[in-house]
C-alpha positions as CSV (number, residue, x, y, z in Angstrom):
1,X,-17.2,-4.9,-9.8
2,X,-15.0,-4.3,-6.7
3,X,-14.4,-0.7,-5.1
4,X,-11.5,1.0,-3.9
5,X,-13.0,2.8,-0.4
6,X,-10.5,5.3,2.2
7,X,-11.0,3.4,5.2
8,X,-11.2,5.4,8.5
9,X,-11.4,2.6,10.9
10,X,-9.8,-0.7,10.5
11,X,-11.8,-3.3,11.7
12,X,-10.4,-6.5,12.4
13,X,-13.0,-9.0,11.4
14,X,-12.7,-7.6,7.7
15,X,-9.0,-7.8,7.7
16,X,-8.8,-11.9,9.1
17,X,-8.8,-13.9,6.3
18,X,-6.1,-11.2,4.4
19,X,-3.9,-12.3,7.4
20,X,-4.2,-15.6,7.0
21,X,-3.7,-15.9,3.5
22,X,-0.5,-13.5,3.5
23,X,0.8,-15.8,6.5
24,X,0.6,-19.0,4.0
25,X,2.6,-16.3,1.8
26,X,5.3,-15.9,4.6
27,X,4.2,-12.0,4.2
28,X,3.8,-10.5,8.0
29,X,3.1,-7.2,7.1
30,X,-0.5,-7.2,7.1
31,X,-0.2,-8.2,10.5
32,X,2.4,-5.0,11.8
33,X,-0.4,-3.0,9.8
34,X,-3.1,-4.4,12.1
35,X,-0.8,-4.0,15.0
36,X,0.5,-0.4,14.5
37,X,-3.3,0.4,13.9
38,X,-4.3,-1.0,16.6
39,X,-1.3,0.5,19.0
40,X,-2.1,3.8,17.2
41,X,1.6,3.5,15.5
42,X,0.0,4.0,12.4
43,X,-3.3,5.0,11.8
44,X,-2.5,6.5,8.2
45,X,-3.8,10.2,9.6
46,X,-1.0,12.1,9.4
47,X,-1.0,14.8,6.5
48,X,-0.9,13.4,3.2
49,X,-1.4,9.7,4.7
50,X,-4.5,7.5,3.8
51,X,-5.3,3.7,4.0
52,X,-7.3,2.1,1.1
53,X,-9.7,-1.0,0.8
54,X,-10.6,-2.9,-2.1
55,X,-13.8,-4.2,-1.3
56,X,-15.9,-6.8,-3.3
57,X,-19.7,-5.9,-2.1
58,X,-18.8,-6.0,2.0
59,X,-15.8,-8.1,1.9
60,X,-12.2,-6.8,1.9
61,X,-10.5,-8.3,-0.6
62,X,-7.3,-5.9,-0.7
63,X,-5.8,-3.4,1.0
64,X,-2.6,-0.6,0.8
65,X,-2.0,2.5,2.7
66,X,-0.1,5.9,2.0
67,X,2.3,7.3,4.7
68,X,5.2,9.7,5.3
69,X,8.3,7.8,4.5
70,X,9.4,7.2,7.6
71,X,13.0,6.7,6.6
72,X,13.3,10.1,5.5
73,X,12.8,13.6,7.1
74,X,10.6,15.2,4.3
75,X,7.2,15.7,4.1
76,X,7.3,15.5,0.3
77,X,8.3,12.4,0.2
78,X,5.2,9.2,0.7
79,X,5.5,6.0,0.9
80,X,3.6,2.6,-0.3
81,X,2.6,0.9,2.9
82,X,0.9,-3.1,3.4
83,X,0.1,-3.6,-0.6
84,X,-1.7,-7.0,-0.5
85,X,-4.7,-8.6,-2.8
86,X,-6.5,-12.0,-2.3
87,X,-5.1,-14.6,-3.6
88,X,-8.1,-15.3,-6.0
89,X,-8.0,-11.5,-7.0
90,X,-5.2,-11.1,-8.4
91,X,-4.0,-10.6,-12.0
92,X,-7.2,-8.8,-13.4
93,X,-6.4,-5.5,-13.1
94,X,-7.5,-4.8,-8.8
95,X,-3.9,-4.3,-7.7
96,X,-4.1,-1.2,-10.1
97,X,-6.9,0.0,-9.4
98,X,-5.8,0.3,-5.7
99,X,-2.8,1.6,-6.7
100,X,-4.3,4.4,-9.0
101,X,-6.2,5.1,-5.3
102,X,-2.7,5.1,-4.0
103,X,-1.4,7.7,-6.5
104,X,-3.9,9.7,-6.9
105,X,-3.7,10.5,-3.1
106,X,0.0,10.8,-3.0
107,X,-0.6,13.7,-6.2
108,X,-2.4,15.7,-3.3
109,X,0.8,16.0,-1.0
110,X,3.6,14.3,-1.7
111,X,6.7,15.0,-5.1
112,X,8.2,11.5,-4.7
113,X,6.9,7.9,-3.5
114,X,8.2,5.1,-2.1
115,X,8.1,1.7,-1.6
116,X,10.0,-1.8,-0.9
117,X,8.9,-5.2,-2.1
118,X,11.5,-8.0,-2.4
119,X,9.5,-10.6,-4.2
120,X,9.8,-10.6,-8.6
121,X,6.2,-10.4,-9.2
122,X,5.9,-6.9,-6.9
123,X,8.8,-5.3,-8.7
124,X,7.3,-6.1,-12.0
125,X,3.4,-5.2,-10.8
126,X,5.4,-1.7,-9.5
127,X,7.4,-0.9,-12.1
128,X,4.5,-1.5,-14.8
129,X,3.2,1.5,-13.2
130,X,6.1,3.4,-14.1
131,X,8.3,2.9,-10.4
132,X,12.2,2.7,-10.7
133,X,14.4,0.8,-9.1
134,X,15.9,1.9,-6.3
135,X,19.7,2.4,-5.8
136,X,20.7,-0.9,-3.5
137,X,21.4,-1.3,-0.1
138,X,18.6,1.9,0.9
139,X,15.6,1.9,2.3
140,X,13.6,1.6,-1.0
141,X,13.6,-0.8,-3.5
142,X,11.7,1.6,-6.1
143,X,10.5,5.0,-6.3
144,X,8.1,7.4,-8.8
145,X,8.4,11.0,-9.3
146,X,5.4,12.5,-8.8
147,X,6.4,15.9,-9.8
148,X,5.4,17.4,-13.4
149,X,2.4,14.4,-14.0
């Protein structure tokens, strides 16, 4: 069964074929992750922040991270950062259990989370887990309270 792992250093090697597959997607943010990482943009160490594998024995088959929301100035506020799952992976339950990773971190630090997706599938994987819609024309397309859980 696969495992959700915090990841502390990113290693490129695991994170190739991920790339590639999201490319075929038209998805690019896997690759900004990789470069902000690598840049030290973004190395999901800030307070609060953390960056999540899903890992099937030693291969990464998905990834998401947790960040201040960098479109606000409140450090109660997280985002969802570079959700992605295999291809072959999806639909049977991984993408949740990353996500629970995701949440259960975000509990720690943060009162309200984040995200934006623009794809159908994403907003109906998101708001499964109880996310709202955004208002339009923000910075978010959904959102979860985090407060009172």
């Amino acid at each position: 069964m696969p495992e959700v792992k915090r990841i502390q250093t990113l290693d490129l090697n695991d994170l190739r074929d991920l790339i590639a597959e999201s490319r075929q997607e038209g998805f690019h943010f896997l690759q900004r992750l990789t470069d902000d990482f690598v840049q030290g943009h973004n190395r999901f160490d800030r307070l609060g922040e953390a960056l999540f594998g899903l890992y099937n024995n030693q291969t990464l088959i998905g990834i998401g991270g947790l960040n201040l929301d960098p479109y606000r100035d409140d450090d109660w506020i997280g985002r969802v950062r570079h959700l992605y799952i295999a291809r072959q992976w999806r639909r049977c339950g991984l993408g949740k259990l990353l996500m629970r990773a995701i949440l259960d971190e975000a509990r720690k630090q943060f009162h309200l989370l984040t995200l934006r997706t623009d794809t159908q599938d994403a907003a109906a994987f998101y708001e499964a887990l109880g996310f709202q819609r955004a208002a339009p024309d923000t910075n978010d397309s959904h959102f979860i309270s985090l407060e009172g859980e």
